[in-house]
C-alpha positions in Angstrom: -5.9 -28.8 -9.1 -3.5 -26.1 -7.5 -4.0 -22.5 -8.6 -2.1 -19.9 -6.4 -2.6 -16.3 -8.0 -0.9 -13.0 -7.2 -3.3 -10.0 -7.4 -2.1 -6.4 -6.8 -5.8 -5.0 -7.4 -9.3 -4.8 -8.1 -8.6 -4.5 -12.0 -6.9 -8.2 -11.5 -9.7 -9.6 -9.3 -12.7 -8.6 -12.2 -10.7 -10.1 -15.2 -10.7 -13.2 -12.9 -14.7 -12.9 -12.2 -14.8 -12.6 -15.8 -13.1 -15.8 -16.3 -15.4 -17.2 -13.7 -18.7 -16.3 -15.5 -17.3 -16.9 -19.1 -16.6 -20.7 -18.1 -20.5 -20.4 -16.2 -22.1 -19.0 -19.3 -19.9 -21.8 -21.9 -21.6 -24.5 -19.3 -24.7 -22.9 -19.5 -25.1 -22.9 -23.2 -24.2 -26.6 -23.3 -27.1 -27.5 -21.4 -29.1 -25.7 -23.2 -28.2 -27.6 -26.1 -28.5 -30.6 -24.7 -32.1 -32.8 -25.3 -31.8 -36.0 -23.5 -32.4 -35.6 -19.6 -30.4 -38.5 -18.7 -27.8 -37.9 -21.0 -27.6 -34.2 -19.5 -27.2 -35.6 -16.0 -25.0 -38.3 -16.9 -22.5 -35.7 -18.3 -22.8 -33.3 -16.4 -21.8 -36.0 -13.2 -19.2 -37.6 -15.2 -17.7 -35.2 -18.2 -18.6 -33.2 -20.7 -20.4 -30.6 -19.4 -18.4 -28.0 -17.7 -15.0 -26.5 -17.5 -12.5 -25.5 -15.4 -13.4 -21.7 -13.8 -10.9 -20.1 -14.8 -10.1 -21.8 -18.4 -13.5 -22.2 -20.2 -10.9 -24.4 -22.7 -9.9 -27.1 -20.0 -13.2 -29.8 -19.4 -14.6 -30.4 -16.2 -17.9 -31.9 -14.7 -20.4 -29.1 -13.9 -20.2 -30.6 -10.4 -16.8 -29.3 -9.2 -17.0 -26.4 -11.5 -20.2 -25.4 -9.9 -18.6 -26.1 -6.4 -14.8 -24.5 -7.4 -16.7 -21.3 -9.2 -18.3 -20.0 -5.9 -15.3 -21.0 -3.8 -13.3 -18.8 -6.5 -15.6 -15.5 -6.8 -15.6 -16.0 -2.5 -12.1 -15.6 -2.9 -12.4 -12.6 -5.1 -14.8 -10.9 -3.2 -12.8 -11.6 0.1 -9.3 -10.0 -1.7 -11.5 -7.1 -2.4 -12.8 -6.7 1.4 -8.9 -6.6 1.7 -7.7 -4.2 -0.6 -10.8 -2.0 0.6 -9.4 -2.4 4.4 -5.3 -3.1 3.7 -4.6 -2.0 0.3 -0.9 -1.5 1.8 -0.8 -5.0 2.4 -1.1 -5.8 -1.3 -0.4 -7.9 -3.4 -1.9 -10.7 -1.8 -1.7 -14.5 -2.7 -4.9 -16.5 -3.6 -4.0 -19.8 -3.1 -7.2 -21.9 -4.6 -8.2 -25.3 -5.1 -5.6 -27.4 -3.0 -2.6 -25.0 -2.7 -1.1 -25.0 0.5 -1.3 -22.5 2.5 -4.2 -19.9 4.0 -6.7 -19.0 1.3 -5.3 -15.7 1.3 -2.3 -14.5 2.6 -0.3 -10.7 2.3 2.8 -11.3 0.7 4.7 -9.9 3.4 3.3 -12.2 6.0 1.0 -9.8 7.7 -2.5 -11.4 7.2 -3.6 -14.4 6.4 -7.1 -15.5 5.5 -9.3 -18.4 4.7 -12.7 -18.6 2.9 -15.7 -20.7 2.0 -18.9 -20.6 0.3 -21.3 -22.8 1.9 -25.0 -23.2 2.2 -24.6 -22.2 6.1 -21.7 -21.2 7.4 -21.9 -24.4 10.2 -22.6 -27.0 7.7 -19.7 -29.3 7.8 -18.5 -27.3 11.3 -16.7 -25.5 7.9 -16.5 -21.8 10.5 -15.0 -23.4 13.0 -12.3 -25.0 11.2 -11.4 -21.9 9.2 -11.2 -20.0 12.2 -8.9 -22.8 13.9 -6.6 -22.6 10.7 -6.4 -19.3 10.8 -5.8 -18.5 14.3 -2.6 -20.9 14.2 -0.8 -19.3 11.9 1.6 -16.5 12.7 -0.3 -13.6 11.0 -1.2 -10.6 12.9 -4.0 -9.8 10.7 -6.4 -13.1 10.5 -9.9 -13.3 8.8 -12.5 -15.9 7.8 -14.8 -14.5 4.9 -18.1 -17.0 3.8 -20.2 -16.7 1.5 -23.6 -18.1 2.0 -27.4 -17.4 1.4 -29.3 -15.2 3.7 -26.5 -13.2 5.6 -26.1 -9.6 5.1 -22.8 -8.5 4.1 -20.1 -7.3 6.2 -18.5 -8.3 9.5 -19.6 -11.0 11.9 -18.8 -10.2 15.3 -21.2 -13.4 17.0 -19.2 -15.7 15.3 -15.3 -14.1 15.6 -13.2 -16.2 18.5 -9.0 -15.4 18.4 -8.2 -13.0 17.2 -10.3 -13.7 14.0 -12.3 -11.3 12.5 -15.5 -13.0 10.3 -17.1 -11.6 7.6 -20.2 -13.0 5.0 -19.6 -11.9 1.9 -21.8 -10.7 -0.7 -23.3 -14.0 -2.8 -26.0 -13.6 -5.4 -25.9 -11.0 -8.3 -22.5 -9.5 -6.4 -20.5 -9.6 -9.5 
């Protein structure tokens, strides 16, 4: 599903964090509920457990909410990186799920950004492309943020290549 998002500042990235944990806790509290182990698995690969991140309403398998909900809250904590460094860039564009487009971009053109959450930021060579989509685009400003277990927050200099600055982003109990 496309979702492209405007946000102008951190008040507008934590209601959508919020979202992201009200759908997690909803999913949650199905399972709980739920007494058969196969039946849990079953629905939880195929429907009926889950919902979409950001409408706790709209059904989804936990699956691709699991995988959509980090790849989300990555985007949120990467837009906040941004506002901390280029609040005059703001607002910036989230463009999620399969919008076209860089992750992230300024509206005005000046940076553009992509990001991931990943068990390791090299699985699936998922870094490297990033950074080769980024560094084609016109944008003077250009970033790769990932989020992934066991790297300490902040800028990645081993890892930046043209022009693209890297940074891991906080992951568990960052909200």
């Amino acid at each position: 599903m496309r979702k492209t998002i405007s946000v102008t500042d951190k008040v507008e990235v934590t209601a959508l964090k919020r979202l992201v944990m009200d759908s997690i806790d909803k999913s949650v509290e199905q399972i709980h509920t739920e007494r058969d182990a196969y039946g849990l698995f079953s629905k939880m690969k195929f429907g009926g457990v889950g919902f979409d991140p950001l409408d706790s309403e709209r059904e989804l398998n936990v699956i691709e909410q699991i995988n959509q909900s980090f790849t989300y809250l990555a985007s949120f904590h990467a837009v906040e990186v941004l506002f901390k460094y280029h609040p005059e860039l703001a607002p910036y564009t989230l463009n999620l799920g399969t919008a076209p487009g860089s992750d992230i971009e300024s509206n005005c053109g000046t940076l553009a950004a992509e990001v991931f959450a990943s068990v390791t930021p090299n699985n699936n060579q998922k870094l490297k492309k990033d950074i080769d989509k980024v560094a084609a685009t016109d944008a003077q400003l250009k970033y790769a943020f990932f989020m992934c277990p066991n790297f300490e927050y902040g800028r990645q200099a081993k890892f930046e290549r043209d022009g693209v600055m890297v940074w891991a982003l906080e992951g568990e109990n960052a909200l």
